[in-house]
C-alpha positions as CSV (number, residue, x, y, z in Angstrom):
1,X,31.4,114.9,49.4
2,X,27.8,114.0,48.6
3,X,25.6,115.2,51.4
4,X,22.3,112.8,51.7
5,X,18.8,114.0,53.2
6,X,16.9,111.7,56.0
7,X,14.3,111.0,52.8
8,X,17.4,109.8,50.6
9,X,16.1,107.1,47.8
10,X,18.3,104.7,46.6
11,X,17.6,106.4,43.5
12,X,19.3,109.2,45.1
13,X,22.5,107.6,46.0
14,X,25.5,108.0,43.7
15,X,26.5,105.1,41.7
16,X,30.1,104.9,42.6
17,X,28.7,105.1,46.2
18,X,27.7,101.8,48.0
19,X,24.7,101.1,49.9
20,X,25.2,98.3,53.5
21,X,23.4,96.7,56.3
22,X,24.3,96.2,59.4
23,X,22.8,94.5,62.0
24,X,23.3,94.6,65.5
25,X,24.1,90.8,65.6
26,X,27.2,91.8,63.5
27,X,26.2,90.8,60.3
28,X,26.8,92.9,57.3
29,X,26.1,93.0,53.8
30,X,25.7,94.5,50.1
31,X,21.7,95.5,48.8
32,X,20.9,93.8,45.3
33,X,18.7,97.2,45.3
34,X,18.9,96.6,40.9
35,X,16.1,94.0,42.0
36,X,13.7,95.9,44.4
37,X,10.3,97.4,42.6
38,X,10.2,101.1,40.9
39,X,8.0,102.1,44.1
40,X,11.1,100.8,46.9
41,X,13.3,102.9,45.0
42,X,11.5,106.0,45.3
43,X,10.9,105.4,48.8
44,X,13.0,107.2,51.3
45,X,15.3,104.3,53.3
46,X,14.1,105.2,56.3
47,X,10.8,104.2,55.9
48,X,12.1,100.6,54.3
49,X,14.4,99.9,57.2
50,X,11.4,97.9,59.1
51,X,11.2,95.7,55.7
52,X,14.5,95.0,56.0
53,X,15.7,91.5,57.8
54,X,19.0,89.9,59.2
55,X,20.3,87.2,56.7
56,X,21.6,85.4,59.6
57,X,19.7,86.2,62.5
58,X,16.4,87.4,61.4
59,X,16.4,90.6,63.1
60,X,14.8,93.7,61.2
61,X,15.5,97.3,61.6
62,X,19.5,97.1,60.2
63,X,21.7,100.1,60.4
64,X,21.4,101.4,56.8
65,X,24.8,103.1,55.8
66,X,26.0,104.6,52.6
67,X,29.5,105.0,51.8
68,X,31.4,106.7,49.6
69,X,35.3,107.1,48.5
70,X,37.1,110.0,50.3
71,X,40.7,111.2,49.9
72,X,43.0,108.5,48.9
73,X,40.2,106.3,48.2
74,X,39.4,104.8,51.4
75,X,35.7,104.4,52.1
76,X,34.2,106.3,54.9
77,X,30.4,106.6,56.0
78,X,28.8,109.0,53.4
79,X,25.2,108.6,55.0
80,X,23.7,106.2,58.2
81,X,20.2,105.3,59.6
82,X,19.5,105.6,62.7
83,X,22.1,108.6,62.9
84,X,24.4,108.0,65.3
């Protein structure tokens, strides 16, 4: 299991691990984090979560979850912000 930092990057995340938001409207959905600039990618997530809006309803500051394969390759949470 890959342990991830509060200042994890997305250049920091493993590429068979998969990056999500999740607002508190419901909502969830895959980052197209190929496209962001070379500075958002060396920027911790944390700090790019206030960037970040709803695709339905607008609202920023999504949960920001990481997840990763574990035994019998079921995903489970890897890495979240806000912690919960």
């Amino acid at each position: 299991m890959r342990v991830y930092d509060d200042d994890t990057t997305i250049d920091d995340k493993l590429s068979c691990d998969q990056l999500s938001l999740v607002c508190d409207c419901g909502h969830s959905c895959g980052v197209a984090w190929a496209h962001w600039s070379r500075e958002m990618k060396f920027t911790p997530l944390r700090r790019l979560r206030p960037r970040m809006a709803c695709q339905r309803c607008g609202k920023r500051n999504p949960t920001i979850i990481i997840h990763e394969y574990g035994d019998g390759g079921q995903m489970r949470v890897a890495w979240r912000w806000p912690k919960a």
